[in-house]
N, C-alpha and C positions, 0 to 999 in steps of 0.2 A: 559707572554702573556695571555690575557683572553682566556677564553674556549669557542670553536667553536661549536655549535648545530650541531649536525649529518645532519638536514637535508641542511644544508650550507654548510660544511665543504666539502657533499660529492656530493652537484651538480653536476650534468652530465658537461662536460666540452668541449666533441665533442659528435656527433649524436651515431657511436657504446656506447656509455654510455650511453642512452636514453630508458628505459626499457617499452616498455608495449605498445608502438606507431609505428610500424613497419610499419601501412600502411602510415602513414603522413610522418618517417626517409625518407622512400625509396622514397618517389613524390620529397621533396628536394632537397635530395643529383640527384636525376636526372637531376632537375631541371638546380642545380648550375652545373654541370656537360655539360650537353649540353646550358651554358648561356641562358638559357630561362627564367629568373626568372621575376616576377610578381612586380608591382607597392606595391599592397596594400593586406595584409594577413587578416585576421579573425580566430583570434584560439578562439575556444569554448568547455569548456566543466566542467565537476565538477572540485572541488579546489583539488588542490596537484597532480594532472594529468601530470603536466609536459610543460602547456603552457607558462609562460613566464622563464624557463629554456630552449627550443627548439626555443626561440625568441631570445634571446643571442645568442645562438650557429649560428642561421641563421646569425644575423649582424657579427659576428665573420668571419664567413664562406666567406659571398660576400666581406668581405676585407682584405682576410687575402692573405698573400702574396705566399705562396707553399701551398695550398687545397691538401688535398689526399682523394682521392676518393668521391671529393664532399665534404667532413667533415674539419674542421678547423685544422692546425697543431698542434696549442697550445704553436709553438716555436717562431714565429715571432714578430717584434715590434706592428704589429697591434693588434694581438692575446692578447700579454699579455696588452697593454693597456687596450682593452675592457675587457678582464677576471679582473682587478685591478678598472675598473672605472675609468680611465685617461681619456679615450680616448673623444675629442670633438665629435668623428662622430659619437657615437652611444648614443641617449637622450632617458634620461624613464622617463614617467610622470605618475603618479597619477590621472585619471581621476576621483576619490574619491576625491581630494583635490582641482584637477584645471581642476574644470571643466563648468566655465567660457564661456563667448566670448571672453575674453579678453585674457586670455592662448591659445584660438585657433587663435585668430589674432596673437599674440607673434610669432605662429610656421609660420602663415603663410608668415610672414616678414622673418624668419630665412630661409625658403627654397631657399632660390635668391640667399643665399652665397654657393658654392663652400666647399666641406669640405676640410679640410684644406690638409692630409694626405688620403690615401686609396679611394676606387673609390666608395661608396655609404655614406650618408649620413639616418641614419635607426631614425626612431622614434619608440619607443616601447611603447607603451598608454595602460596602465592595467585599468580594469575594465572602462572599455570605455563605459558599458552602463550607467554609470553614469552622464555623460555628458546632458548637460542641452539641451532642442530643440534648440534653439538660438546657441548654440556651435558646435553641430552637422550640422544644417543650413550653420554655416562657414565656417565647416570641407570638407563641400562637392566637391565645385569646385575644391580644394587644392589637396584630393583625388581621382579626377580622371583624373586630367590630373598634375601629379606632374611632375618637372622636371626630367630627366631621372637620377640623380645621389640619386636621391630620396628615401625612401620605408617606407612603414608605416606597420605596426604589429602591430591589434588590438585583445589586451587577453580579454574574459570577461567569467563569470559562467551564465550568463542570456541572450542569445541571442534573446530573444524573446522582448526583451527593446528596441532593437538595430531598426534606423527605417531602412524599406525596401528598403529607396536609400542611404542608406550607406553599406547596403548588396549588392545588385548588382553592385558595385562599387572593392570586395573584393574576394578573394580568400578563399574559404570558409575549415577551414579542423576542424572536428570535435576529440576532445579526449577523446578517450573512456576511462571507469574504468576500473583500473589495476585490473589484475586475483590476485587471493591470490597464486597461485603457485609464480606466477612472484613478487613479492612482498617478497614472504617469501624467493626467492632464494637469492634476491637484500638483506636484513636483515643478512640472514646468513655470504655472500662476508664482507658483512660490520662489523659483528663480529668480522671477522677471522683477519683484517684488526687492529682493535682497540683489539687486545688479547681478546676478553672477552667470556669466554664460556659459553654456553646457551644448553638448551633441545631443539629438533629441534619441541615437541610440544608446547611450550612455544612460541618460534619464530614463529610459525603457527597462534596460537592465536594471537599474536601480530599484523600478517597479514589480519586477519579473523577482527580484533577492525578497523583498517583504513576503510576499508568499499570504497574501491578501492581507496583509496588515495596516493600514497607515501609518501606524506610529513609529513600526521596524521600519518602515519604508523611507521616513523623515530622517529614524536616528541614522541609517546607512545613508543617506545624502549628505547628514551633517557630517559624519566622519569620512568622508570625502572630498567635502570644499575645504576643510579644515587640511586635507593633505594639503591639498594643491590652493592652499587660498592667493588668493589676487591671479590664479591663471584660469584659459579654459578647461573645464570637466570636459575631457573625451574619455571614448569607449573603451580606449586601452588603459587610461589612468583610472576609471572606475576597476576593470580587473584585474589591476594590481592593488589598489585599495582593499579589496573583498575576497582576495585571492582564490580568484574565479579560473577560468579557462578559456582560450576563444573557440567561439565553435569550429573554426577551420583548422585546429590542433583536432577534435572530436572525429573530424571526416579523415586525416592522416590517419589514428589510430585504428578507427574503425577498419579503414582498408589493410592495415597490419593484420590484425585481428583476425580478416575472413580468409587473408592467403596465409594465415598458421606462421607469420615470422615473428617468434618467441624474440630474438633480438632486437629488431626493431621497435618493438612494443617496448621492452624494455629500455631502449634509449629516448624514448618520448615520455614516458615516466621520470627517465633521471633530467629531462630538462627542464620538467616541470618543476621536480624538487628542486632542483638549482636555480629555477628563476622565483622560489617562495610560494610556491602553490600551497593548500590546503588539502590534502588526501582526503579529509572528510566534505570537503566543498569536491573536488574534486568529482569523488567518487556519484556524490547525489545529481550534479550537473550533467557527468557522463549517464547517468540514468533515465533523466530528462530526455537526451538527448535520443538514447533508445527506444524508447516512447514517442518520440517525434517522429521518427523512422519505420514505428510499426503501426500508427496511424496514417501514415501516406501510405504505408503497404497496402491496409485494408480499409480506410475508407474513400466512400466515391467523391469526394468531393474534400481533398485534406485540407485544403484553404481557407477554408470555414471550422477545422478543430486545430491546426497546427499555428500557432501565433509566432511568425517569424515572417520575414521578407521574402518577395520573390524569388528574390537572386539565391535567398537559402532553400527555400521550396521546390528551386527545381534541383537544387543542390540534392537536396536529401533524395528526390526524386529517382533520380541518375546513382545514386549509390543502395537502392534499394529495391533497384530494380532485378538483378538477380540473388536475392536473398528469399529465403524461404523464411514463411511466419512462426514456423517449429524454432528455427534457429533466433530470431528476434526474442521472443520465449524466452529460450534459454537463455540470452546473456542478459535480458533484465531480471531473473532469475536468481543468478549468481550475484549480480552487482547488487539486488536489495539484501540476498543475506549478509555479502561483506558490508555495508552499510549498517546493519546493526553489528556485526562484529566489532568491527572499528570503533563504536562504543566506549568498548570495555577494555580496549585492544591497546599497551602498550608499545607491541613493532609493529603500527599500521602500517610503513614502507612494504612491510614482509606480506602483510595478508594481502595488501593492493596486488606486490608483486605475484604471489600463488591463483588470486583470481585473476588477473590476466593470460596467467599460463595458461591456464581452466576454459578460460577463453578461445585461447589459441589450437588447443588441444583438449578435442573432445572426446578421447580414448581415455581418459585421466577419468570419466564418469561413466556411469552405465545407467543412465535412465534413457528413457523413450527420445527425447529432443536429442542426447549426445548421438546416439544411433543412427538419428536420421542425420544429423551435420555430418557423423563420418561418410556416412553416403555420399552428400553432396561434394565433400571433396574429394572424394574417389573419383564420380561423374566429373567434375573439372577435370582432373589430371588425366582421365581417361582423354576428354576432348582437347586437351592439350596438346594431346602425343599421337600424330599423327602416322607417322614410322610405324608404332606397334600397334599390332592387332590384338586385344585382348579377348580372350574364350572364357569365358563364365559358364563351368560345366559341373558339371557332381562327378566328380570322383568314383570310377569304376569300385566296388565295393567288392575287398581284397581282407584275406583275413589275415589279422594284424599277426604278427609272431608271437609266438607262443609263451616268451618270456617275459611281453608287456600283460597278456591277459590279464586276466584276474579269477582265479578257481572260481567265483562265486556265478560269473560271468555263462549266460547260460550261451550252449550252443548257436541259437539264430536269435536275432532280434524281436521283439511283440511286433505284431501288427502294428501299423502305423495310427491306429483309431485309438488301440488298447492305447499306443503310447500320449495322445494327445489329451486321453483322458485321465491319466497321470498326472502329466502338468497339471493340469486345470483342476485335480482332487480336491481339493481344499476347499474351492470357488462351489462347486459343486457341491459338495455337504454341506457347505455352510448354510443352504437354502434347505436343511433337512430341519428340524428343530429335536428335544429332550434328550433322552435319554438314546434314542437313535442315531441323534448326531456325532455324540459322545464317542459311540463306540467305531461310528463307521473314522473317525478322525483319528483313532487308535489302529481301525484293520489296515490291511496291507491290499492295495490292490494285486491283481498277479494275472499269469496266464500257462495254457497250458502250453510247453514246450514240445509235445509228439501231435499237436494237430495244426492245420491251419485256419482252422477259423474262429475268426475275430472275438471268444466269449470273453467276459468280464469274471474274474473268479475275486470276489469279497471273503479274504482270509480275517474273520476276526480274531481279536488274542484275548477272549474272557469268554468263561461261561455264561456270564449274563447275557450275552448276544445269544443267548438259546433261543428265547422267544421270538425272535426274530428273522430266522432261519424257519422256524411253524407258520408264520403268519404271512402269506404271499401279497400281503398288502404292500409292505416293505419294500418287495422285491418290485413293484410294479412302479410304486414313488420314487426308486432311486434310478428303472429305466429312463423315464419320464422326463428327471432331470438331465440325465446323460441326454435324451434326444434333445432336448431344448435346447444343450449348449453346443453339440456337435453337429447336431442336424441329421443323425443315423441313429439308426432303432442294431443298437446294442445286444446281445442277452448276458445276462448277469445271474450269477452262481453264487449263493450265500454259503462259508463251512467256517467251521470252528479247526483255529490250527491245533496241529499234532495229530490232526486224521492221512488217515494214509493218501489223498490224492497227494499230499506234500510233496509225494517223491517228483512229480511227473510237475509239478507248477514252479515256476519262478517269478522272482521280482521284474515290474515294468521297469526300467531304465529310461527316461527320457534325451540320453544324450542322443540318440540318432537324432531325435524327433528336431531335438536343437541344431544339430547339422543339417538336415535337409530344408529346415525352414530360414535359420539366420547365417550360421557359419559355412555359407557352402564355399568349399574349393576353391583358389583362383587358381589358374592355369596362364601364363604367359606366355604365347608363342612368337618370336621372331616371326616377321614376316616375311616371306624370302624375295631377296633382291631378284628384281630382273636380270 
């Protein structure tokens, strides 16, 4: 006899065999219990969940001749006909395949017969959102007023295809993902079942790969004892089956990673590759793993979100303890975009290897998280180096020679207000709206270079800012905003350019404003020996 796939052989066969759906088992068997049962089902939810396994047992259940407790005997002629596929009354279709008008008119001629034996006649139609509009259109009247020996059971992973008067038509019950406890417990029964021994880490793992599937979860088990058959399943021959990584490879790298050694990282890659790892298993596991590490950062109690062993919990513990949650961030960050990269990506080696660097070196980025990691490893190496005293000072302001300037370049710098609200120009108007906004994202800000105090001068470049300049409303809405974001009462100057103030006004420049607050000076001074 040929050999039966675990996850067939060992289909639930009544509702107590149904693992991981307790709130949907229980509405059922109540249902069938108190004869209230429903015309038209809608099961939804991710693959290997258990919907069209709980759609057998329901057609099972409404015809089977001694029910106990709601649930199908499994003894009777009706039972085992539908468990073997004999049976006339209970039809499965393919809506991937027939999903036609023609297949929905076909059913809708069959419903006028009478089944033959047993008192329902059950259509089971998987992935029903496949169904063409024109099929569903014929589906409809059929479905909601079917003849009473009738019932439809629609399975799909996409309920969102499905239209909305074939929904309200149906009895909606969603499937949720299986836990990995329940999963792993379901694995282990089915060991002991098939003699085969296994690490109950190894079976974990296996549970932890389905990613709440059951069915993934069996097919990865059987393609495992299948490696290793007649030995035991341990932890390590499951990650070489699944070509996974162990997580104390994850704690090496990560420790490369935070002290920036670009090579090291790199030879834990190349040992992966050489020992058959999967870049794309890889890279999602390394993610996982990142997430494990920023929920022990940030919650009180990680023992209760992080699903790993002690011995690993305080693992992560201990390696996360001088980590900043800016920098956790960032490197899951980076790893879920190389993760859809690697997609499409024929040199995944290469994108693995460029986001690791990215990793290592967070001067390679200039958003807000690389900023803050360069800090933190500036701070390390500062507390590193005890010998040198380092001085973090501004720089005596010296005017540059004459030959770097720039003509354009005015004599002394704006005020430091004018120049912060430069920066900010954009963020500011934006909160203006019409035809005002229009033109102030076109002016120029500027200032007057023969006085010192701080006024705002709005150079617009069109005549249509005429009105604008008359109307002191303007001028009061765009203080208003200036004080909101700076916190200083401004005053602002409206002109139309090519008037004579021109001579006496220049452009803000925000490079100081960017020196004094981000790029300021370092200064390194020897500290003098005794």
């Amino acid at each position: 006899m040929s050999y039966t796939a675990l996850y067939r052989k060992f289909r639930p066969d009544n509702f107590q065999d149904v693992k991981g759906q307790d709130h949907i088992v229980k509405t059922l068997t109540n249902q069938i219990k108190a004869k209230r049962l429903g015309h038209a089902y809608l099961f939804c939810g991710t693959r290997g969940t258990g919907k069209t396994s709980v759609a057998k047992i329901l057609a099972k259940a409404v015809n089977c001749e001694h029910p106990i407790d709601g649930s199908p005997c499994c003894e009777c002629k009706m039972c085992k006909a539908i468990q073997n596929g004999t049976s006339m009354n209970v039809i499965e279709i393919d809506a991937a395949s027939n999903n036609g008008v023609d297949n929905i008119r076909e059913i809708r001629e069959e419903v006028a017969y009478r089944p033959a034996e047993g008192n329902y006649k059950v259509y089971i139609i998987d992935e029903v959102h496949m169904l063409s509009v024109g099929a569903f259109n014929a589906l409809l009247k059929t479905l909601e007023e079917p003849p009473a020996y009738v019932m439809f059971i629609l399975a799909t992973t996409e309920v969102h295809k499905i239209p909305i008067t074939i929904l309200s038509r149906c009895q909606r019950y969603d499937f949720h993902r299986i836990t990995i406890d329940t999963i792993a417990g379901r694995l282990s029964d089915l060991l002991r079942a098939e003699g085969v021994e296994a690490e109950d880490r190894a079976v974990r793992y296996v549970a932890k790969a389905g990613d709440g599937s059951m069915r993934d979860a069996l097919s990865l088990l059987d393609q495992c004892i299948a490696f290793y058959l007649g030995e035991k399943l341990t932890y390590d021959k499951v990650l070489k089956v699944l070509g996974a990584v162990d997580g104390e490879v994850f704690g090496r790298l990560f420790e490369r990673i935070l002290s920036g050694d670009v090579t090291g990282t790199i030879h834990i890659l190349e040992e992966l590759i050489i020992g058959g790892r999967e870049l794309g298993q890889f890279v999602g596991d390394f993610t996982w793993y990142m997430r494990n590490l920023l929920l022990v950062k940030t919650s009180e109690k990680p023992e209760e979100v992080v699903d790993v062993s002690s011995e690993n919990l305080q693992a992560l513990k201990e390696q996360v303890a001088a980590v900043q949650i800016e920098t956790l961030m960032r490197y899951i960050r980076i790893l879920s975009e190389l993760s859809n990269q690697l997609r499409y990506s024929v040199q995944k080696r290469v994108q693995v290897e460029i986001a690791l660097i990215k990793l290592c070196r967070p001067q390679m980025e200039t958003d807000l998280g690389s900023v803050l990691e360069r800090i933190r490893i500036l701070e390390e190496k500062l507390e590193n180096n005890p010998v040198r005293e380092v001085v973090v000072r501004e720089k005596a302001s010296a005017p540059e020679p004459a030959q770097t300037q720039k003509e354009t370049k005015p004599s002394k710098a704006a005020p430091g207000d004018l120049q912060r609200i430069a920066a900010d120009w954009k963020r500011i108007v934006g909160e203006t709206g019409g035809l005002f906004k229009n033109q102030l994202l076109q002016a120029q800000p500027k200032f007057n270079t023969q006085t010192e105090e701080p006024v705002l001068y709005v150079e617009f470049q069109g005549f249509l800012a005429k009105s604008f300049l008359d109307n002191p409303d303007y001028k009061e809405e765009l203080q208003a905003l200036i004080t909101k974001h700076t916190g200083k009462v401004i005053p602002v100057e409206f002109l139309i350019a090519d008037q004579d103030q021109k001579s006496v006004l220049s452009d803000i420049t925000v490079d100081q404003a960017i020196r004094e607050n981000i790029h300021m000076d370092v200064v390194v001074e020897e500290k003098p020996e005794e």
